[in-house]
C-alpha positions as CSV (number, residue, x, y, z in Angstrom):
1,X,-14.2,-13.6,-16.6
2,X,-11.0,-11.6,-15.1
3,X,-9.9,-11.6,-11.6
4,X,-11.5,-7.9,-10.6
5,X,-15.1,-8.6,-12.5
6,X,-15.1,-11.9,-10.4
7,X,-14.7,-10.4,-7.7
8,X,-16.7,-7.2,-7.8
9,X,-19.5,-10.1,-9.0
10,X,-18.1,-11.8,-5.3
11,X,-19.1,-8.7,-3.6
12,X,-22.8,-7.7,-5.5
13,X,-23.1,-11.3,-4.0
14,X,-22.2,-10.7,-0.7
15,X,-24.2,-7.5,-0.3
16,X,-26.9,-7.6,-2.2
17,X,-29.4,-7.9,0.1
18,X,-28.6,-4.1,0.9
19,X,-30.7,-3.6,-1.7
20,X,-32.9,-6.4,-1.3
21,X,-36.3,-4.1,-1.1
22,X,-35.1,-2.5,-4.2
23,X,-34.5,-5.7,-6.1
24,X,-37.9,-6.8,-5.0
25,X,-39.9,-4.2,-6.2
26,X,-38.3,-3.9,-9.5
27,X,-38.5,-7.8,-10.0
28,X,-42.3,-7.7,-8.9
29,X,-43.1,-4.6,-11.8
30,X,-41.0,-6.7,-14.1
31,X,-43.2,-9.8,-13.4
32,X,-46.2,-8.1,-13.7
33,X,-45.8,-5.7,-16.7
34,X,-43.5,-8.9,-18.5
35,X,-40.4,-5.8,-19.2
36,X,-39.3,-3.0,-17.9
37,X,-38.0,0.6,-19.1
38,X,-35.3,1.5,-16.5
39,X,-35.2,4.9,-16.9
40,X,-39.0,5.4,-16.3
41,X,-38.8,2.9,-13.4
42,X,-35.7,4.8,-11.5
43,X,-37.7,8.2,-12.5
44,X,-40.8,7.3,-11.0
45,X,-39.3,6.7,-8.0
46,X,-39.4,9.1,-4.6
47,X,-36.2,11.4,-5.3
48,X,-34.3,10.3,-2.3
49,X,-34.7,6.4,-3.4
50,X,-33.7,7.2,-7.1
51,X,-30.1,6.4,-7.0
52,X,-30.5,3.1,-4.6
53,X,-33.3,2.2,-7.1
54,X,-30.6,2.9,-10.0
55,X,-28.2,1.1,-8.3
56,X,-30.4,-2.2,-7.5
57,X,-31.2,-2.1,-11.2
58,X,-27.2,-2.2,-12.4
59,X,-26.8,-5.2,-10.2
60,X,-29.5,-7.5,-11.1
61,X,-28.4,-6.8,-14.5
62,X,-24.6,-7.1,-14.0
63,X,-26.2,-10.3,-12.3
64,X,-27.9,-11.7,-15.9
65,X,-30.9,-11.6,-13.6
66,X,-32.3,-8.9,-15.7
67,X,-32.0,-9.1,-19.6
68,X,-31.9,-6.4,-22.2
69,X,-34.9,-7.5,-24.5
70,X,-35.9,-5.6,-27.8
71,X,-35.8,-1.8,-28.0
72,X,-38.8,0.2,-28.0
73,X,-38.5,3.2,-29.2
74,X,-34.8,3.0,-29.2
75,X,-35.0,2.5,-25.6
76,X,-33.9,-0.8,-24.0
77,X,-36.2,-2.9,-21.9
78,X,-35.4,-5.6,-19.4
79,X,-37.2,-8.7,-18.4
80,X,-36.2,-11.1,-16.5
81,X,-34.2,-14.4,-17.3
82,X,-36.7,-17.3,-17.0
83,X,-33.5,-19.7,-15.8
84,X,-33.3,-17.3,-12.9
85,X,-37.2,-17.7,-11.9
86,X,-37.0,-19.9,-9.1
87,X,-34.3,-18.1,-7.4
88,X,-35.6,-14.6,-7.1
89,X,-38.7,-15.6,-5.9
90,X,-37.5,-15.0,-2.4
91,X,-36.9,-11.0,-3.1
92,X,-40.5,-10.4,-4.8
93,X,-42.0,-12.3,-1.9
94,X,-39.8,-10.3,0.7
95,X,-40.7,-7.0,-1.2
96,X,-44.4,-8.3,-0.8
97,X,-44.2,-8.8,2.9
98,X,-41.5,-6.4,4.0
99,X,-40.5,-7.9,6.6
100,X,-38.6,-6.6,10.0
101,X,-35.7,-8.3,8.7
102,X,-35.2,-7.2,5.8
103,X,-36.1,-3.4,6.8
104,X,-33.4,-3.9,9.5
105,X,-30.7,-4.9,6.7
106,X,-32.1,-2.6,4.7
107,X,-31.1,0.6,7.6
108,X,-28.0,-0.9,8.5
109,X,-25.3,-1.6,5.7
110,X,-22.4,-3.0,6.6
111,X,-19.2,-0.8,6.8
112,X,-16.6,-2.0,3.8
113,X,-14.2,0.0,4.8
114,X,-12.7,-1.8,7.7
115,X,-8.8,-2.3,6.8
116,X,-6.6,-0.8,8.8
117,X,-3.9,-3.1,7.4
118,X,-2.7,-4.8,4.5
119,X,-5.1,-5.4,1.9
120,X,-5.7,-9.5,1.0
121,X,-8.8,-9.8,-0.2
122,X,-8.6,-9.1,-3.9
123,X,-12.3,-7.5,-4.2
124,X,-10.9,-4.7,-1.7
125,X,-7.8,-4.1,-3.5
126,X,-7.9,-0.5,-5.5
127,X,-6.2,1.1,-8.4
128,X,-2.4,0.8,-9.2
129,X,-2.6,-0.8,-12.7
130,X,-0.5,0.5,-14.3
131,X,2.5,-0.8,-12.2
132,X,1.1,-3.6,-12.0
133,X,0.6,-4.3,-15.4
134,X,4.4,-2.9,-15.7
135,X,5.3,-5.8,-12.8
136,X,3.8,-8.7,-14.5
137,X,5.6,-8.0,-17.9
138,X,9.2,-8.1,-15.8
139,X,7.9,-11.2,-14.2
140,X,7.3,-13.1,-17.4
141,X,10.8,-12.7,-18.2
142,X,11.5,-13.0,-14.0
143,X,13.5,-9.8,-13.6
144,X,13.7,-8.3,-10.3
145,X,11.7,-5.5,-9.2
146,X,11.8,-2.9,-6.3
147,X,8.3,-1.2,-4.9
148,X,9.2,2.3,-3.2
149,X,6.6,4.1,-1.1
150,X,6.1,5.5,2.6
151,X,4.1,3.7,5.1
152,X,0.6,2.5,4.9
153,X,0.8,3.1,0.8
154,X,-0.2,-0.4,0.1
155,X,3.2,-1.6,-0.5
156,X,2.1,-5.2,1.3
157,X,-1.0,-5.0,0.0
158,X,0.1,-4.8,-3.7
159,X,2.7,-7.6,-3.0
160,X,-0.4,-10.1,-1.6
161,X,-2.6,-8.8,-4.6
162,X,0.3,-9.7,-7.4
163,X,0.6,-13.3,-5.4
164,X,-3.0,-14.4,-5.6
165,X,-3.8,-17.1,-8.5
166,X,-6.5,-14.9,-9.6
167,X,-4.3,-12.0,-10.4
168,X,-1.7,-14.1,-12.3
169,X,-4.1,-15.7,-14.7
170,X,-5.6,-12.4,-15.5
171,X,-2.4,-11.1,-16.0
172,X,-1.6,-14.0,-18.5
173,X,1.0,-16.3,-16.4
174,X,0.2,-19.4,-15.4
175,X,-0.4,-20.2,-11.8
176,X,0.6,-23.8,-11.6
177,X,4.0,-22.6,-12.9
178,X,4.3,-19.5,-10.4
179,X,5.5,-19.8,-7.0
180,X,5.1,-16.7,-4.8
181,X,7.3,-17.1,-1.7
182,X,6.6,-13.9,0.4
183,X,9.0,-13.1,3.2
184,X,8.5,-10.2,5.8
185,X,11.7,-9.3,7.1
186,X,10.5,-7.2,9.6
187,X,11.3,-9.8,12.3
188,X,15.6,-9.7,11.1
189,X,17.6,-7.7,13.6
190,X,21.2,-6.8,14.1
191,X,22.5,-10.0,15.0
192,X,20.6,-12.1,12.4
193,X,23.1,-14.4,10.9
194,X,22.6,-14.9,6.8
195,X,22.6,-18.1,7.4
196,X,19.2,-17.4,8.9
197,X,17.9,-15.7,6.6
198,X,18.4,-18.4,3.6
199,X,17.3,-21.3,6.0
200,X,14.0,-19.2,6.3
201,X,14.1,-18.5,2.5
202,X,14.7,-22.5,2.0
203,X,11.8,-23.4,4.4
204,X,9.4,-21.0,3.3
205,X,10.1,-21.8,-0.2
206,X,9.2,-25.6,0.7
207,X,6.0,-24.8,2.8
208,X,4.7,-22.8,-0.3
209,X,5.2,-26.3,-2.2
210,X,3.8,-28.0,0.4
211,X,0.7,-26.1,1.4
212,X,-0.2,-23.4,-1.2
213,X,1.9,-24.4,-4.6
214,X,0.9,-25.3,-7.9
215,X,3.2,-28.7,-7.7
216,X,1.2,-32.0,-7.7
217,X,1.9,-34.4,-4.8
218,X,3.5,-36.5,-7.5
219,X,5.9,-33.5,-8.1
220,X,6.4,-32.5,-5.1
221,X,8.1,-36.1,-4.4
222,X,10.3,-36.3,-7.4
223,X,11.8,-32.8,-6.0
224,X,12.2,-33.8,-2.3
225,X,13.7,-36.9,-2.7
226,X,16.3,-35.2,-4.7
227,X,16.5,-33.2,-2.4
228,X,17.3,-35.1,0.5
229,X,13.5,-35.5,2.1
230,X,13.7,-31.9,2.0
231,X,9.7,-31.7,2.9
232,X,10.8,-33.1,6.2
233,X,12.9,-30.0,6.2
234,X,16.0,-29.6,6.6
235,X,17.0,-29.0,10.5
236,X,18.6,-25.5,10.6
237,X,22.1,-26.5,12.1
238,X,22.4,-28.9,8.8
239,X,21.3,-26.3,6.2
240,X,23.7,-24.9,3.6
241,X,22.8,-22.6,1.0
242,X,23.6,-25.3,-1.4
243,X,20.3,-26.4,-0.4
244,X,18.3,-23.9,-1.6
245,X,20.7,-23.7,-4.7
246,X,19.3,-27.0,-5.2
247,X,15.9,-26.8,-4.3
248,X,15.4,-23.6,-7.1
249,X,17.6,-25.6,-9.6
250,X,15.1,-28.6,-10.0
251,X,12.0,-26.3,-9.7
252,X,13.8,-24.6,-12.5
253,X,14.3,-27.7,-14.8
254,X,10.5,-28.3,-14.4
255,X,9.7,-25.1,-15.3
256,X,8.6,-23.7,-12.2
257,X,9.3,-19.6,-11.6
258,X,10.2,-18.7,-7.6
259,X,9.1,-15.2,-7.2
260,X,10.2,-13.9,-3.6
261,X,8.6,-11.3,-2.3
262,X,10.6,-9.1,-0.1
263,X,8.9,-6.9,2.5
264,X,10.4,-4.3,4.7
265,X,13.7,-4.8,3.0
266,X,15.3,-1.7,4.6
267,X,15.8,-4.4,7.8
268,X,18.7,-5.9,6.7
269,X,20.2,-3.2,4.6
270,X,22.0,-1.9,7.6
271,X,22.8,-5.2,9.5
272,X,26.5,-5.7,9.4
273,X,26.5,-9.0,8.8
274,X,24.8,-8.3,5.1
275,X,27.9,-7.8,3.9
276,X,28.7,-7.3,0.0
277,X,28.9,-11.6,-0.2
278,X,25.6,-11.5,1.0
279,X,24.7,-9.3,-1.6
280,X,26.8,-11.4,-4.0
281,X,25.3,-14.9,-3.5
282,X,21.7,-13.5,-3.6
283,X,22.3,-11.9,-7.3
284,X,23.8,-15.2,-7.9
285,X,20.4,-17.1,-7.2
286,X,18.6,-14.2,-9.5
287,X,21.1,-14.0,-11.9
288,X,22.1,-17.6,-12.7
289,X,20.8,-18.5,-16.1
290,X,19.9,-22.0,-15.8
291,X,17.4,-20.1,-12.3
292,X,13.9,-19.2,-13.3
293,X,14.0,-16.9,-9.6
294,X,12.8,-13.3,-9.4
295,X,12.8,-10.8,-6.6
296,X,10.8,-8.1,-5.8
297,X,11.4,-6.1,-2.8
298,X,9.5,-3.3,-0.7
299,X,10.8,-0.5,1.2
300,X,10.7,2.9,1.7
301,X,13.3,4.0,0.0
302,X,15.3,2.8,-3.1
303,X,17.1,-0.8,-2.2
304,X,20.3,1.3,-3.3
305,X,20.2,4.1,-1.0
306,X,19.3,1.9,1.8
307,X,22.8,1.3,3.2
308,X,25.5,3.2,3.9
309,X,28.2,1.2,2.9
310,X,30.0,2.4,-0.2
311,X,31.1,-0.9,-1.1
312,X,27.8,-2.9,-0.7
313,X,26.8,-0.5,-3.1
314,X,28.9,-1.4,-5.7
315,X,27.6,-5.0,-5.9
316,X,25.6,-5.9,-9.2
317,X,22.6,-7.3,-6.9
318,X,21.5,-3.4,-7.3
319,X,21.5,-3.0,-11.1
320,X,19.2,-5.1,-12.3
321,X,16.1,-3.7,-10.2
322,X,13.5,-1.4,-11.8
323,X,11.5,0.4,-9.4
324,X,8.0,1.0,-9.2
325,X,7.3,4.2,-6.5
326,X,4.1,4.0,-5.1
327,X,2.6,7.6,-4.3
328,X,-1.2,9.2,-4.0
329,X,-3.8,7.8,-5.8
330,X,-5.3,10.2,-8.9
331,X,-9.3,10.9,-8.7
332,X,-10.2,7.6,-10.6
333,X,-8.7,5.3,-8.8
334,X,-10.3,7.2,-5.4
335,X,-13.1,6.6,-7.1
336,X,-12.7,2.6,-6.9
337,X,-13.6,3.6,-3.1
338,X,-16.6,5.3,-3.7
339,X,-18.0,2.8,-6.2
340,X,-17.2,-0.1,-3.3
341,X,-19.5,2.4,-0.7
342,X,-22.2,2.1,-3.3
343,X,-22.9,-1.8,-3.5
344,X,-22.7,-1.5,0.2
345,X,-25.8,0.9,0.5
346,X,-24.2,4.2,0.6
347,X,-24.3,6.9,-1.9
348,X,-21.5,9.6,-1.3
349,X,-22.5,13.4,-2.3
350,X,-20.3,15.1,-4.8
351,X,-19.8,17.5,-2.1
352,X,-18.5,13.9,0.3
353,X,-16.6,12.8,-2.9
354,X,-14.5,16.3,-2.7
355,X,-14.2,16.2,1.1
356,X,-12.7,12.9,0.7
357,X,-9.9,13.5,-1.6
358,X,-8.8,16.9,0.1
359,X,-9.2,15.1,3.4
360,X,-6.8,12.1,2.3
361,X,-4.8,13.9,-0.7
362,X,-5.4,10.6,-2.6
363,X,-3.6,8.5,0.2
364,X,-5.6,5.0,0.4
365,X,-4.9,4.8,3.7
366,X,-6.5,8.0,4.7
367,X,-8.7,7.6,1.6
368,X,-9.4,4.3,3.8
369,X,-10.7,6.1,6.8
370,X,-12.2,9.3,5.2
371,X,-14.4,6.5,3.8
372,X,-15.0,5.0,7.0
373,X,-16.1,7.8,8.6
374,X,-18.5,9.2,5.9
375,X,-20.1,5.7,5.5
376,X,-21.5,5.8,8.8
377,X,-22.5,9.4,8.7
378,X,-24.3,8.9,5.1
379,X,-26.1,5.4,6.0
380,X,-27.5,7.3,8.9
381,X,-29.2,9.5,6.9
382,X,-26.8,12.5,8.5
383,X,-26.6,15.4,6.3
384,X,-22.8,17.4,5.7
385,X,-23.8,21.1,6.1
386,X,-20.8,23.4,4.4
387,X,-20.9,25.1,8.0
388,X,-20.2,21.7,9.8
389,X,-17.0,20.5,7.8
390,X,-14.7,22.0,10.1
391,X,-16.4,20.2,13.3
392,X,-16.4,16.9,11.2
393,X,-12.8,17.3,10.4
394,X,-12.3,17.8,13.8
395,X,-13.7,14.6,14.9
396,X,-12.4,12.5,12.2
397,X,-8.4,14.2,13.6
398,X,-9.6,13.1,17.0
399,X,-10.1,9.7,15.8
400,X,-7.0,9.4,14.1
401,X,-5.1,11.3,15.9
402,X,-2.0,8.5,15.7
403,X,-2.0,8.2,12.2
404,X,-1.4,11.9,11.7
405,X,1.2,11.6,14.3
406,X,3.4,8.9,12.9
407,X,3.6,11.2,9.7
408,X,5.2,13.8,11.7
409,X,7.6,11.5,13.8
410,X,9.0,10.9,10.5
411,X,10.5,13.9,9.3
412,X,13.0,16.0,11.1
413,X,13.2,19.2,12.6
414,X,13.4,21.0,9.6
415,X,11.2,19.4,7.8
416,X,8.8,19.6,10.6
417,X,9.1,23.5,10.6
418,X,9.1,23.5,7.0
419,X,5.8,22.2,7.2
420,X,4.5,23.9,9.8
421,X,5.2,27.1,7.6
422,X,3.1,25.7,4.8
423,X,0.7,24.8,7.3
424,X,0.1,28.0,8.5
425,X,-0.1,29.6,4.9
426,X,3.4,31.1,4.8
427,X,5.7,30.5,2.4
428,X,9.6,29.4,3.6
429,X,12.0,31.1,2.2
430,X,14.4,29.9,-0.6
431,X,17.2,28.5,1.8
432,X,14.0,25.7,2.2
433,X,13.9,24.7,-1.6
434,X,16.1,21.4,-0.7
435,X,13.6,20.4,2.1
436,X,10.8,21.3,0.1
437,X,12.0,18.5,-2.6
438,X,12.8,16.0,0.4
439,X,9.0,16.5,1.6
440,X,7.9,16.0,-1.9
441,X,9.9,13.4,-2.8
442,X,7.9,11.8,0.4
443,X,4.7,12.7,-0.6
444,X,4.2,15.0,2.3
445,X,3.7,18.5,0.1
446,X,2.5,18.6,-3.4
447,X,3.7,21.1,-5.5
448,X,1.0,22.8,-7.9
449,X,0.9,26.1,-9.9
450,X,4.7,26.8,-8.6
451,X,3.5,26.3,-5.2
452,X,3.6,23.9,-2.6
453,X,0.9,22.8,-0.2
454,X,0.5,20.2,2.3
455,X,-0.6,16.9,0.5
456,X,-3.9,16.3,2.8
457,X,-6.1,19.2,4.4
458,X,-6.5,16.7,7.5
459,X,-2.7,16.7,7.9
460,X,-2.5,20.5,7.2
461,X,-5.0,20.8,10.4
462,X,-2.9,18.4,12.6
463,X,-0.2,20.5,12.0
464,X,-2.0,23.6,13.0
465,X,-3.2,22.1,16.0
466,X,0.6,21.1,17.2
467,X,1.0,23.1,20.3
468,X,4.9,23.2,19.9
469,X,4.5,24.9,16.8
470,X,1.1,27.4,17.2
């Protein structure tokens, strides 16, 4: 079984009893009439039940608790697996008695939608295959790669999901020969020494051993003895960079691949003391041929554009990068969201569907809280009346005011009134064409049909709403 059916299965587990009454009535008619025809079954059901009843139906079958018996009349029937007996007697019963507890769960699903930071739970993790798949093959031969994308576009969240044991198998590497080091350097400022920064790399690299790694204790001995007792760690005033050299040289002779995964790498691209050695000596650890070491790295922009220094920029550590932008999510990976509110209880309209993807212009963070908000409103039995989608876009802004805001903090003045133009359904004039690339290059307009347009209606509003500007 893959990594994403295990844990979809994970999560029918988790929340099935939102459909408990469901699963109880269809497990009762299939107990009493020995199989079942699940169209007829979902059909006779009260309209407004239908699709919960559909859904139920999908999971106990996903769930082997329901079996596809012989056809009749080239329809399939479904009875249910005798090895399963014992267990589901609790949802017939339940479905018999209907209790107060179960009509509770039953009215009050519980809210998937909850991140509001990076994604590390695998089961929550949408879309982005295809670099992902593209990531694993440069892995297997551990070449570096660089992940590009503006805040809150999953960039750390892809990074954890390509680091989980569950990922790698399905991917076809093997675990117990991957290490995945990750390292946020968020926390490196200007006077951060590189010294620092390979102690940290050294010490992380050993915890991962320690703690989380493949390595047997047996292993794990071998290397630290050779390495001076390095699992005692090495104290930072005695640490050389030999020391990781050596370190990533004996996992190498075992056959052991360090992947280092380098978050928010734009803070140490302008820190002086990165110089173009620094730049050197880490190539060096990627590039030495008796290394099995990879990097890949997150930031906002390209790893090569990051500093200013002309000569930094000339050192090979840049070259042998491929990068991987991260930008709006198309329709079917949105979906991925929408299929997650399902086996949670809630059935989005086509009309919610729409609202969500102009409301987030495929952005999974927004897509993250346009969820959010409709979940609640949809569980609750609250209807979206096509003369009421401006008052609900209006509250959702209200909510998320500072979300919106740190989108506009991060462009300049002319971008800023560049947007404001679109904004307000004019269109600037052709001494704007350069910004208009800039903005789109960021993901902040979209061009379609020759024309550009602000990327998400929610963020067209805010920028309506800006009192500076209106």
């Amino acid at each position: 079984m893959t990594a994403k059916k295990r844990a979809k299965g994970k999560r029918d587990d988790n929340n099935s009893y939102n459909f408990s009454h469901q699963m109880g009535h269809i497990l009762y008619m299939a107990q009493l009439t020995g199989n079942l025809d699940k169209k007829n079954l979902v059909e006779s059901m009260p309209k407004p039940e239908r699709d919960r009843y559909k859904q139920a139906f999908e999971i106990l079958v996903k769930k082997e608790v329901l079996l596809k018996a012989q056809k009749r009349n080239k329809k399939p029937i479904f009875s249910i697996n005798p090895e399963r007996a014992e267990e589901i007697k609790p949802l017939i019963s339940g479905f018999v008695r209907g209790t107060r507890r179960e009509q509770h769960r039953r009215q009050i699903p519980s809210n998937p939608f909850f991140h509001r930071g990076p994604i590390k739970d695998i089961g929550h993790f949408m879309g982005r295959y295809d670099v992902i798949s593209h990531i694993f093959d440069r892995l297997r031969h551990t070449e570096d790669c660089s992940i590009i994308g503006p805040r809150a576009i999953g960039k750390t969240s892809l990074l954890h999901f390509i680091s989980h044991n569950e990922v790698v198998k399905k991917y076809h590497l093997d675990p117990k020969k991957y290490i995945f080091v990750y390292y946020d350097l968020q926390r490196f400022g200007e006077n951060t020494q590189t010294k620092d920064f390979y102690y940290e790399m050294f010490s992380k690299t050993v915890s991962q051993i320690n703690f989380n790694g493949p390595l047997k204790e047996e292993e794990i001995k071998k290397i630290t003895k050779e390495t001076d007792n390095v699992n005692k760690k090495i104290g930072r005033s005695l640490f050389e960079i030999s020391d990781l050299e050596t370190l990533i040289g004996l996992l190498s002779e075992r056959d052991y691949k360090v992947v280092y995964l380098f978050d928010e790498f734009e803070s140490i691209a302008n820190n002086p003391n990165f110089d173009f050695s620094f730049y050197g000596q880490l190539r060096a650890l990627s590039g030495n041929p008796t290394f099995q070491v990879a990097f890949v790295t997150a930031s906002k922009k390209s790893i090569y554009t990051l500093t200013f220094d002309e000569e930094i920029k000339t050192s090979p550590f840049f070259r042998y990068f491929e990068d991987f932008k991260l930008g709006p999510m198309d329709s079917e990976e949105i979906g991925e969201f929408f299929d997650l509110a399902i086996e949670n209880g809630a059935v989005f309209s086509n009309k919610i569907r729409t609202l969500i993807e102009e409301w987030s212009g495929g952005h999974p963070f927004l897509a993250q809280l346009c969820c959010d908000y409709f979940f609640d409103l949809v569980v609750t039995g609250e209807k979206i009346k096509p003369s009421e989608e401006e008052k609900h876009l209006e509250i959702f802004l209200s909510r998320h005011k500072k979300h919106f805001a740190y989108f506009w903090s991060q462009v300049n003045k002319k971008q800023q009134t560049c947007l404001w133009w679109l904004a307000s359904g004019k269109r600037p004039g052709s001494d704007y064409e350069g910004i208009l690339e800039e903005l789109e290059q960021s993901y902040l307009v979209e061009k379609k049909d020759g024309n550009y347009r602000i990327f998400s209606q929610a963020f067209e509003k805010f920028i309506r709403d800006i009192p500076f500007f209106g």
